[in-house]
N, C-alpha and C positions, 0 to 999 in steps of 0.2 A: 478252266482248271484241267490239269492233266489226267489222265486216269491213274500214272502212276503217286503223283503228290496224294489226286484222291484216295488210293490204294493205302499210301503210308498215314493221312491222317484216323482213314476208319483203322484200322490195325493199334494205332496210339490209343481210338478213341472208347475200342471195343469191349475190352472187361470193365470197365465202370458204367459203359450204357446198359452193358449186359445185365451187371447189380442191381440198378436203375430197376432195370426194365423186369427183374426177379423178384426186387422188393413191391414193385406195384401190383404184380401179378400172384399178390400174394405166396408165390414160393412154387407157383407151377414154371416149371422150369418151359413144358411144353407151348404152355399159351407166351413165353415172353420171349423163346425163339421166334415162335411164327409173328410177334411184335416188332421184335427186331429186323427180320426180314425182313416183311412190307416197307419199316423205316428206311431201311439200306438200299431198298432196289427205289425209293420214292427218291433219297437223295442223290442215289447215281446217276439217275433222271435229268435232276435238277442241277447236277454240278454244272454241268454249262452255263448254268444261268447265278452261281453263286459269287456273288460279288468280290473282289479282289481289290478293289479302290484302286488298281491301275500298277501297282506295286509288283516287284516283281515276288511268283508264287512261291516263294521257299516256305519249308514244313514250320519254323520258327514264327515268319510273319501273318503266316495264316491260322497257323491250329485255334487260335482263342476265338476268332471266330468262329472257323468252321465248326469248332464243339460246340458254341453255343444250339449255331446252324443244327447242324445234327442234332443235338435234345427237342428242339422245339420242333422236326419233322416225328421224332419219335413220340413228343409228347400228344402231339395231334394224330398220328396212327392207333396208341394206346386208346385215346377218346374214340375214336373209329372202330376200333377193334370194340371195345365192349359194348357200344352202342349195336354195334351187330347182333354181339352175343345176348345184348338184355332181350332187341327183338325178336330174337330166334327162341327165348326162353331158354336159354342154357345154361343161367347160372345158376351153380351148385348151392343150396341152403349151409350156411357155416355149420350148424349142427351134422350133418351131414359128410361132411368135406373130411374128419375123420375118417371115415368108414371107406371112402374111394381112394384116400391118398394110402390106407393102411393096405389094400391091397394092390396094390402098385410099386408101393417105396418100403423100405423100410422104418423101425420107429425111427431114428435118429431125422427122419423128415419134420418131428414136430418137435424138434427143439424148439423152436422159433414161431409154434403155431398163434401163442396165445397175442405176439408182436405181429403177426401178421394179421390176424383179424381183427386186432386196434384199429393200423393203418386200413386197413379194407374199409374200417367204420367212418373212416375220414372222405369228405368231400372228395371230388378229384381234384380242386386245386387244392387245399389243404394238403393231402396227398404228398402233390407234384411234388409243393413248397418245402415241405417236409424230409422227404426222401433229396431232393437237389440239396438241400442244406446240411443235412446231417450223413446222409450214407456218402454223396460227392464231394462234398467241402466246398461248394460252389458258394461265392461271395453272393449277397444279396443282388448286387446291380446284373451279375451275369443272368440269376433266377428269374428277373423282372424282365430280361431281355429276353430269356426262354420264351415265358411267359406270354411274354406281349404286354403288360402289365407295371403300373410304376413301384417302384421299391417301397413306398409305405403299406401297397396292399400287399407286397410278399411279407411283411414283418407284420401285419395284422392276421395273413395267414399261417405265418410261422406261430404266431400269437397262441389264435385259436387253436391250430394243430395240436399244438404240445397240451393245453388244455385238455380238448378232447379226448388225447396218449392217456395223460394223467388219469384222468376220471373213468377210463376203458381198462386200463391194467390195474388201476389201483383194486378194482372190483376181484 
């Protein structure tokens, strides 16, 4: 792959991984850039080695892949990233997480607090499922291919997910 196709697929790809990558992170914008980096400089890495089945690379015949490609380096950074931060003890008690964000951002940061620490309460493949399905409109078979996983368990996890949503915000 070119650097430049590479160049124009992350560009295509980048405000929805970015949301992705916002909504997992609970709504710090800070932890889901430094997410996204690692993602970005792990797949630019790797673009030499990402498959093209021989075809030639126009931005058309590749992007569905490479998106998927690109979610599934993001998604395994993401799992990297907080496995750091649990080690290191750095993450913030929910209760709490007012109190830091209110001095930093302004309120309008928590429209959205009481949906974000739903999804936070969600597994991480719940999560994923979750968030790929509903924030990106990603078809189940793409999610399972994120994933590495077959489409019955993304629809068990979409399953459970929404359950979980329910009975966290219903409260």
């Amino acid at each position: 792959m070119t650097r430049e196709l590479f160049t124009q697929l992350v560009r295509k790809e980048l405000p929805s991984l970015r949301r992705f990558l916002l909504a997992a992170c609970r709504g710090n914008s800070c932890e889901a850039d430094d997410v996204a980096q690692e993602a970005l400089m792990k797949a630019y890495v790797a673009s030499r080695h990402f498959e093209d089945d021989g075809e030639h690379t126009s931005l058309s015949t590749v992007a569905p892949r490479f998106s998927a490609w690109l979610y599934r380096i993001a998604c395994n950074s993401l799992i990297d990233h907080q496995r750091k931060q649990a080690s290191r003890g750095t993450d913030i008690d929910i209760d709490k997480a007012g109190e830091v964000a209110a001095a930093s951002r302004s309120d309008d940061g928590f429209a959205y607090q009481d949906l974000y620490s739903a999804i936070d309460g969600l597994n991480v493949s719940e999560r994923t499922a979750v968030l790929l399905f509903y924030m990106e409109d990603r078809p189940i078979k793409e999610i399972a291919a994120i994933m590495d996983i077959a489409d019955g368990t993304v629809k068990a996890y979409l399953s459970r997910g929404r359950d979980h949503l329910r009975t966290k915000l219903s409260k």
